[in-house]
C-alpha positions as a Markdown table, in Angstrom:
| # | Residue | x | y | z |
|---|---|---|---|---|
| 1 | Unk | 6.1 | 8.6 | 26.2 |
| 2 | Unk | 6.3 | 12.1 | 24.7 |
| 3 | Unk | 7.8 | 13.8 | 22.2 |
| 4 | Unk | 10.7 | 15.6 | 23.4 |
| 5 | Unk | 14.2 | 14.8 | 22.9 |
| 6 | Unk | 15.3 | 12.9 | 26.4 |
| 7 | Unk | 19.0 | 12.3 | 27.9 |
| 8 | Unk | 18.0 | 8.5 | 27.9 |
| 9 | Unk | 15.5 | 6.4 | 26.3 |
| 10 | Unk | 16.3 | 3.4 | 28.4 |
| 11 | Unk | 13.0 | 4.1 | 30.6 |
| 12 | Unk | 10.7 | 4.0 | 27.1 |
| 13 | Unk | 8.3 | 1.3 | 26.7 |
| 14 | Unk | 9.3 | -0.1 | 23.7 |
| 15 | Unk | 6.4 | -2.2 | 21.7 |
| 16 | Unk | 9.1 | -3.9 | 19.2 |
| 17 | Unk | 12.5 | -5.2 | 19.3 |
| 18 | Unk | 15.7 | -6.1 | 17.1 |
| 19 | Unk | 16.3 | -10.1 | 17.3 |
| 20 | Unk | 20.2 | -10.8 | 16.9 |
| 21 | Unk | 19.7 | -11.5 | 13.4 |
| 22 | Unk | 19.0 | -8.2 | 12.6 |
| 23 | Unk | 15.3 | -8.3 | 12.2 |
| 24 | Unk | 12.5 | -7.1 | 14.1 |
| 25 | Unk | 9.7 | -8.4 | 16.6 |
| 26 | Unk | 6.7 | -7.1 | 17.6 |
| 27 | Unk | 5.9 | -7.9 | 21.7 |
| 28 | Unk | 2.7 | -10.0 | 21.3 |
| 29 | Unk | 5.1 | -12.5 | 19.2 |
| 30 | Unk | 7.7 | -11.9 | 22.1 |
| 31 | Unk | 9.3 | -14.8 | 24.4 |
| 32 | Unk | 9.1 | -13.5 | 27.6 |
| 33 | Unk | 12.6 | -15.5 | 27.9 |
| 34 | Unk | 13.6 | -14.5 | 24.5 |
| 35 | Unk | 16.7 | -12.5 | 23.9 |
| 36 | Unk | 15.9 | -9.5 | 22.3 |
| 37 | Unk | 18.2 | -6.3 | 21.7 |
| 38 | Unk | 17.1 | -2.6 | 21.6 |
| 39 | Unk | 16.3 | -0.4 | 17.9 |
| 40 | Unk | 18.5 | 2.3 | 18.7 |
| 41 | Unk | 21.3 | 1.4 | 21.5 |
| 42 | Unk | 21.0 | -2.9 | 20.4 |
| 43 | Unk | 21.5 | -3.2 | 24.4 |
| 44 | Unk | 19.9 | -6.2 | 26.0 |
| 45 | Unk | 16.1 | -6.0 | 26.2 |
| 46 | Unk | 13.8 | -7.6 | 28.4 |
| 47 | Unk | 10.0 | -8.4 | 27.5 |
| 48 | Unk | 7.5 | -7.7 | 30.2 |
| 49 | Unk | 4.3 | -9.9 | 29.6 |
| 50 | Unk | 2.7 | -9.6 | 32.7 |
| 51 | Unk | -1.5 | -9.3 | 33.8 |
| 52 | Unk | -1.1 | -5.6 | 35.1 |
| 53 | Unk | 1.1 | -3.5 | 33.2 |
| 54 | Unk | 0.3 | -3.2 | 28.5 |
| 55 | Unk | 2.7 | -5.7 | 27.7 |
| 56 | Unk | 6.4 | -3.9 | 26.4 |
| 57 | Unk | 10.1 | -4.2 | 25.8 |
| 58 | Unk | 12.5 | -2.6 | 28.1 |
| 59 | Unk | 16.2 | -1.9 | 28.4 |
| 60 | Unk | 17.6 | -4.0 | 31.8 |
| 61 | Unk | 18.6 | -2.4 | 34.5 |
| 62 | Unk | 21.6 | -0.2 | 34.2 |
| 63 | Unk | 21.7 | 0.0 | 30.2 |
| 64 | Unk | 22.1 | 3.8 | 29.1 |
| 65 | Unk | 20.0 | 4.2 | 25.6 |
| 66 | Unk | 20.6 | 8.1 | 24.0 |
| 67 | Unk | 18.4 | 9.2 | 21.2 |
| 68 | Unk | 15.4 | 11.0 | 19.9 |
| 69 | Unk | 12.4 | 11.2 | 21.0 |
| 70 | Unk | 10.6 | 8.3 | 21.7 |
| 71 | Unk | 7.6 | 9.1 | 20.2 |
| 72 | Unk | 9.9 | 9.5 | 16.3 |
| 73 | Unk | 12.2 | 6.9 | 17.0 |
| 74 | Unk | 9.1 | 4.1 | 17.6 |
| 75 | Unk | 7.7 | 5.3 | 14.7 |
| 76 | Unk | 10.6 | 5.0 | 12.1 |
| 77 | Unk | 10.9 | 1.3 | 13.2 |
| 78 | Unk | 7.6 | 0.5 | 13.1 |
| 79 | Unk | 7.8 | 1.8 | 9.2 |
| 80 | Unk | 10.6 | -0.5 | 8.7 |
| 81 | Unk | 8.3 | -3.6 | 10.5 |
| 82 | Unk | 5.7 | -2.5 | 7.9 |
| 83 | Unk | 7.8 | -2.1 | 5.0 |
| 84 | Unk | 9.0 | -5.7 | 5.2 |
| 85 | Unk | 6.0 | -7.1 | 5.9 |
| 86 | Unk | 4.9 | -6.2 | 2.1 |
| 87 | Unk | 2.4 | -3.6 | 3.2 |
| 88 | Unk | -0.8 | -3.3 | 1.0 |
| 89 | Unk | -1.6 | 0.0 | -1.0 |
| 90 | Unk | -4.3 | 1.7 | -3.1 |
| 91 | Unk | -4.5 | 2.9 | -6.4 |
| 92 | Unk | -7.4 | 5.7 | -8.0 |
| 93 | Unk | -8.0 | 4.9 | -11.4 |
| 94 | Unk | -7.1 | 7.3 | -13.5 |
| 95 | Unk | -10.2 | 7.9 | -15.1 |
| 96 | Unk | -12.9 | 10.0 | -14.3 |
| 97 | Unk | -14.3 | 7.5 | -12.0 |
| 98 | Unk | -11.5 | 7.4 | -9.9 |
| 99 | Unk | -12.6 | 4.1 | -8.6 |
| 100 | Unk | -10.1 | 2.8 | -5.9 |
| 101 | Unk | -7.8 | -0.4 | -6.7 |
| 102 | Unk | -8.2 | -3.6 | -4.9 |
| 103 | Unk | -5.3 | -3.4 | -2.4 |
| 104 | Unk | -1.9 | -5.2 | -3.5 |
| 105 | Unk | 1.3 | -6.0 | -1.7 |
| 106 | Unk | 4.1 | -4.1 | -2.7 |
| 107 | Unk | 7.9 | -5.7 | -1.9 |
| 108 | Unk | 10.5 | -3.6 | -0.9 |
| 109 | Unk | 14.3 | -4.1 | -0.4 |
| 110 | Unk | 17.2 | -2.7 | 1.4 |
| 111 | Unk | 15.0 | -1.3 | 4.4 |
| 112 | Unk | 17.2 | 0.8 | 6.4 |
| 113 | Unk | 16.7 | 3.0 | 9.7 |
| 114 | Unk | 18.5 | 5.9 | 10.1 |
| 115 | Unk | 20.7 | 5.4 | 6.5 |
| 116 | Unk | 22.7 | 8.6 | 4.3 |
| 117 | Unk | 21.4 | 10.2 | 1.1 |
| 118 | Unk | 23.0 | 12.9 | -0.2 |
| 119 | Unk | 24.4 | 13.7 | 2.3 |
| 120 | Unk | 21.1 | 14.0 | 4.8 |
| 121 | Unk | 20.3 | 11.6 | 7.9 |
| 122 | Unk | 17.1 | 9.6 | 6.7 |
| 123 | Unk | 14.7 | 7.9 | 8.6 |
| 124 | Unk | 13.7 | 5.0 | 6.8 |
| 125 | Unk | 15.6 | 4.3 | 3.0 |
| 126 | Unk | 14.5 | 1.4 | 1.1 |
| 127 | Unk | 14.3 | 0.5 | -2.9 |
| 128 | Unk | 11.5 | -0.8 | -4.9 |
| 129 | Unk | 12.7 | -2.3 | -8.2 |
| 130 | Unk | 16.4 | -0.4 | -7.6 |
| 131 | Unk | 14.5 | 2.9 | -6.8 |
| 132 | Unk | 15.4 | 4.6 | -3.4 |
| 133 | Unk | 13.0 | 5.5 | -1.3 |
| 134 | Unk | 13.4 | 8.2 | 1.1 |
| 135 | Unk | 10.5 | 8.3 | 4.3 |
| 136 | Unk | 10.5 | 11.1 | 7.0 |
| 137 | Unk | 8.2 | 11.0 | 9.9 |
| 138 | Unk | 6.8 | 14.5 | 10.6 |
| 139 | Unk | 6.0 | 14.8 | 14.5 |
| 140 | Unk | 7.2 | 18.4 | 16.0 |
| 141 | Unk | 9.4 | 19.8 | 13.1 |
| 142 | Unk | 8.5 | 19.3 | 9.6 |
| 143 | Unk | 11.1 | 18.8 | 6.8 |
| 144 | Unk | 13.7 | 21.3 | 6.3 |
| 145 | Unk | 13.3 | 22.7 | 2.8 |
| 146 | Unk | 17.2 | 22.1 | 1.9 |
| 147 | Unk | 16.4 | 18.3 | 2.5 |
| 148 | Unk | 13.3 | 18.2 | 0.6 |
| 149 | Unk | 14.6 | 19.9 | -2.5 |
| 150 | Unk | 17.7 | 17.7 | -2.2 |
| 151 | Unk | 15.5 | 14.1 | -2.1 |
| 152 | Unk | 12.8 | 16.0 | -4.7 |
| 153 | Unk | 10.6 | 12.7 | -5.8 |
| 154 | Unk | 12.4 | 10.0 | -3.7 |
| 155 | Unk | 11.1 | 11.8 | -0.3 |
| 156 | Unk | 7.5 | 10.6 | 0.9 |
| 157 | Unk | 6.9 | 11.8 | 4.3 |
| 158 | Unk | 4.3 | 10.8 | 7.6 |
| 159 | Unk | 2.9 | 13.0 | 9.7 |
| 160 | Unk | 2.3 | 11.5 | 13.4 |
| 161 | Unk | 2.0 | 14.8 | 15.4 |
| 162 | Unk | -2.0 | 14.6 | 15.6 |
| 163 | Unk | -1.7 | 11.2 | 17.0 |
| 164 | Unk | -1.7 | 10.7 | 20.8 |
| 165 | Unk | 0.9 | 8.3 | 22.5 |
| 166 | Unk | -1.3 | 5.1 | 22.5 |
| 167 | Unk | -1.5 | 5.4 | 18.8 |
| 168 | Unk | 2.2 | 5.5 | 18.0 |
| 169 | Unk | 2.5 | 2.7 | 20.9 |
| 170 | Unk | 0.0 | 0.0 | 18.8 |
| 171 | Unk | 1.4 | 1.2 | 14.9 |
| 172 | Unk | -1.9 | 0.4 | 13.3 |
| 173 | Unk | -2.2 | 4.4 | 12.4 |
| 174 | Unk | 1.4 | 4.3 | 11.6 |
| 175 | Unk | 0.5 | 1.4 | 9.1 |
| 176 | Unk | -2.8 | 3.3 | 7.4 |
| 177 | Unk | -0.2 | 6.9 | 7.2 |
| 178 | Unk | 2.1 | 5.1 | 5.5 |
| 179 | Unk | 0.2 | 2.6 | 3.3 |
| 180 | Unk | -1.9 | 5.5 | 1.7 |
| 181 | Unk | 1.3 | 7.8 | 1.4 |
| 182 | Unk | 2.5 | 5.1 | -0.5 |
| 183 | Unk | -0.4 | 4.6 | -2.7 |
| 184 | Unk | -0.2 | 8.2 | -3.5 |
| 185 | Unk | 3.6 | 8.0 | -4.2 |
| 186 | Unk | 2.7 | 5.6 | -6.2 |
| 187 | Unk | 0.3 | 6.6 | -8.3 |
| 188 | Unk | 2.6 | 9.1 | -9.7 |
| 189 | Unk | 4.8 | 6.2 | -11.5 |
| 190 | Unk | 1.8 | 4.6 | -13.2 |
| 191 | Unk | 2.6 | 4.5 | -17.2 |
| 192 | Unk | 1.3 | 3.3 | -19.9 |
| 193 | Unk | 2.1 | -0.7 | -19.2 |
| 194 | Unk | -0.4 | -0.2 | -16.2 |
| 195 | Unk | -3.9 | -1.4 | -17.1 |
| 196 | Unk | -7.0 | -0.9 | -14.5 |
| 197 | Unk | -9.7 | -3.4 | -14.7 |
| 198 | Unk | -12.8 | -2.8 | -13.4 |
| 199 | Unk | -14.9 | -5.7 | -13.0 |
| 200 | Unk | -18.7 | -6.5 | -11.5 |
| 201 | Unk | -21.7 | -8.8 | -12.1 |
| 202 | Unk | -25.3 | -8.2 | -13.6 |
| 203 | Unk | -27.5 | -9.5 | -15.9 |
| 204 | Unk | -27.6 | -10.2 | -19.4 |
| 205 | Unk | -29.8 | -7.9 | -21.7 |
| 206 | Unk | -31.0 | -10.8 | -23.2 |
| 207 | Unk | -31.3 | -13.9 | -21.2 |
| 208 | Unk | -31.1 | -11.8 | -18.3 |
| 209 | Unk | -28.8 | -14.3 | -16.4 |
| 210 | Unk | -25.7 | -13.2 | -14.1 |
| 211 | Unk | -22.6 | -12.6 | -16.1 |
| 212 | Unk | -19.3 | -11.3 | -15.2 |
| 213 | Unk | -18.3 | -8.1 | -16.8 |
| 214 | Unk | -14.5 | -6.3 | -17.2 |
| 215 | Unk | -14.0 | -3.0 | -18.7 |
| 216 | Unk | -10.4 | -1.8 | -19.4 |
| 217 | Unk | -9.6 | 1.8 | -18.5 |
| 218 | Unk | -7.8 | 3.8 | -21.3 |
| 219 | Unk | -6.9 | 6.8 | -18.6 |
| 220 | Unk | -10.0 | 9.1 | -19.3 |
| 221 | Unk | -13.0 | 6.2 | -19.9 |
| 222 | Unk | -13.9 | 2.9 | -19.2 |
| 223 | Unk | -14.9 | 0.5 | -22.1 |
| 224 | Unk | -15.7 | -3.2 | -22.7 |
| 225 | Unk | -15.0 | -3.5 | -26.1 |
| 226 | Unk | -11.5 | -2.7 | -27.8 |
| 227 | Unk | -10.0 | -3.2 | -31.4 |
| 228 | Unk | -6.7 | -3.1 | -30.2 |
| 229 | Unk | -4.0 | -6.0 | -29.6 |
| 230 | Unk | -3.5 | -6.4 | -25.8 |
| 231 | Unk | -0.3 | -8.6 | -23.8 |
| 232 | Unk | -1.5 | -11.8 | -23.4 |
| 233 | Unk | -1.3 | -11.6 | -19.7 |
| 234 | Unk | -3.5 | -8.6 | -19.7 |
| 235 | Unk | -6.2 | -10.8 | -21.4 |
| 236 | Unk | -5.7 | -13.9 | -19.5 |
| 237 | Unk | -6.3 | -11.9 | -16.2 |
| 238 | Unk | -9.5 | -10.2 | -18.0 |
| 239 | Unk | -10.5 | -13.4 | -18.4 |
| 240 | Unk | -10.8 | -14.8 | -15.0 |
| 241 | Unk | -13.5 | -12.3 | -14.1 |
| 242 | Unk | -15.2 | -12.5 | -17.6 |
| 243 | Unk | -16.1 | -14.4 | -20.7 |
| 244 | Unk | -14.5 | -12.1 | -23.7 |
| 245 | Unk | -14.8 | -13.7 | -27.3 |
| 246 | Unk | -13.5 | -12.3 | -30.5 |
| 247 | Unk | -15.8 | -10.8 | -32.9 |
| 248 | Unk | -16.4 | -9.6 | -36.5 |
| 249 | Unk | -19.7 | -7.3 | -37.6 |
| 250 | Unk | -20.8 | -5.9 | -41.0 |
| 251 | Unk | -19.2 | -2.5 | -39.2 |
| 252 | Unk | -16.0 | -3.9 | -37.4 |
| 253 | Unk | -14.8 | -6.3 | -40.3 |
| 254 | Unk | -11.3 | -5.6 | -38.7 |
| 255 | Unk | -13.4 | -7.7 | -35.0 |
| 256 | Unk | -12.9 | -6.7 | -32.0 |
| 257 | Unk | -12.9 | -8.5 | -28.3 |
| 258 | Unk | -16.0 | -8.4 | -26.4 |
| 259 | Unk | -18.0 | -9.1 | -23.2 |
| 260 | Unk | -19.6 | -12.0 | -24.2 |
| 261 | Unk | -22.7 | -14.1 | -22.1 |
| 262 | Unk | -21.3 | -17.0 | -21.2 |
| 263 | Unk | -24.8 | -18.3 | -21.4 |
| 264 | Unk | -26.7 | -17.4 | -24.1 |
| 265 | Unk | -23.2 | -15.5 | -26.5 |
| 266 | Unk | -24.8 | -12.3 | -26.8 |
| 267 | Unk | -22.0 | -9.3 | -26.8 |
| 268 | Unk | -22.6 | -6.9 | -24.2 |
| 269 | Unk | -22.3 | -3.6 | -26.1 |
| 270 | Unk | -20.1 | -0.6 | -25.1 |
| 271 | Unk | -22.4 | 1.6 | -24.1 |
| 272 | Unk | -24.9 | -0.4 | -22.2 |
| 273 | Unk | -21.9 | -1.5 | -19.9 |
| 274 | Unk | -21.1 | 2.0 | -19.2 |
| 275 | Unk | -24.5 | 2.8 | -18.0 |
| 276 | Unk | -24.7 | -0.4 | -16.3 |
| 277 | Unk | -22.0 | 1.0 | -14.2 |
| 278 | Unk | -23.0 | 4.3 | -13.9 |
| 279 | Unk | -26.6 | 2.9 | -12.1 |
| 280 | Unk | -24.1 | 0.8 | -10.0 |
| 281 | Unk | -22.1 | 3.5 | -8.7 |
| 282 | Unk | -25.1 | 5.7 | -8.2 |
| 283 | Unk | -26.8 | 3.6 | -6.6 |
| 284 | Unk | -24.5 | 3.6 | -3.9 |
| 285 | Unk | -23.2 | 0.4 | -4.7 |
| 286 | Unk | -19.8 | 0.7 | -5.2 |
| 287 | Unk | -18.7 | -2.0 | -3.5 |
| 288 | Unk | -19.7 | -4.6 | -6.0 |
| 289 | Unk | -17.1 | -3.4 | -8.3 |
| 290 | Unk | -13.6 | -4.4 | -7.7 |
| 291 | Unk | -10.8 | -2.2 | -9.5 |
| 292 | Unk | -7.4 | -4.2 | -10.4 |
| 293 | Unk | -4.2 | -3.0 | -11.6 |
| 294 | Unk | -2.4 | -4.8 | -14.0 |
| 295 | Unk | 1.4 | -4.2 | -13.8 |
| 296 | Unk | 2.3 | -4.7 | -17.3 |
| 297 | Unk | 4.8 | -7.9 | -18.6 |
């Protein structure tokens, strides 16, 4: 494969395939019987699963395939295999942490290779919750400006001219490009509805047995004890990681909901939780806290 634009692609090793019901395969799900039909030209393929040669798709003998480069066109169909698999993405809390979120899978409709907008040829279109999605891949020429300032927000773009041939061929660096561009396209349409949780174990100050712990995110801080009314989904999902209780003081006549030991009651105050985490993440222990997104009711 490389990456210049050929007179035909019907001698490109091909590692997926359209079935005839529109929808794609990948060659290690393959019949080698199977009837399979080409991305670009939908001409007859033919899956080679043999012992010597990496197993692939090919056009059959005599079929004429025009298009781009191989190396672009594999690519933007291997976004739209990923794309309708759900593909998982990231989050960064917004706070100061910036702890990662526990990957999620994100559905997507409308997935479309080589579709229209305004006017401009796009790789890969789809819509998440009725917004479009625009999706370049970036291997020799970048994005012409008119394009980009045309698409503004909707464009997201994937750069695969560092990666060699083999790489484009398998799609697993593909999959990482695009599942962190998405995260970070994403991150941009986080509002107010959007909660972060994160959540960890450790020991109660006073009994000194394990506990769960979940402190809500308010955007700049992390806290584990809040006056405030919150959706009742928000709380039932705080609540599978945690024991929260409401509570009334002397101070807080209004009460408040609290980490609570599920052992011995004691409220596990505000600040100690902080510093608990703190000594977790500088400790090098990051791992034992999980960050979850909650995507409002």
């Amino acid at each position: 494969m490389n990456g210049n634009m050929n007179k035909s692609q019907s001698g490109i090793k091909w590692p997926v395939a359209k079935k005839p019901d529109g929808g794609y395969v990948k060659i290690i799900d393959a019949n080698s019987g199977g009837y399979y039909l080409c991305p670009e030209c939908e001409g007859r393929f033919v899956a080679r699963k043999g012992d010597v040669v990496r197993w692939h798709f090919a056009h059959y003998p005599g079929v004429l395939c025009t298009g781009e480069g191989s190396r672009h066109t594999i690519a933007k169909h291997y976004i739209a295999i990923i794309l309708s698999e759900s593909p998982h993405v990231s989050l960064r809390c917004p706070c100061s942490l910036e702890l990662p979120t526990k990957p999620y899978k994100i559905k997507f409709t409308d997935i479309k290779v080589e579709d229209t907008v305004l006017d401009y040829r796009i790789d890969v279109t789809c819509k998440r919750k009725g917004q479009l999605i625009c999706i370049e891949v970036i291997d020799t020429n970048p994005t012409v400006i008119d394009k980009k300032e045309a698409l503004k927000d909707m464009l997201l773009e994937v750069a695969i001219n560092d990666l060699n041939d083999d790489d484009i061929f398998s799609g697993e660096k593909i999959k990482e490009r695009l599942e962190h561009e998405l995260g970070q396209y994403f991150k941009s349409f986080v509002t107010t509805k959007h909660y972060f949780i994160h959540t960890w174990h450790g020991s109660c100050w006073q009994c000194h047995k394990d506990r769960g712990i979940v402190q809500l995110c308010n955007g700049v801080n992390p806290a584990g004890m809040w006056t405030q009314n919150f959706p009742p989904k928000l709380l039932t999902t705080m609540r599978k990681y945690a024991k929260l209780e409401w509570r009334t003081t002397s101070i807080v006549k209004e009460g408040y909901i609290a980490n609570v030991c599920p052992h011995c009651g004691a409220v596990q105050g505000d600040f100690p939780l902080i510093d608990e985490l703190m000594d977790i993440l500088s400790s090098g222990n990051a791992d034992k806290v999980e960050t979850i997104i909650f995507l409002g009711e």
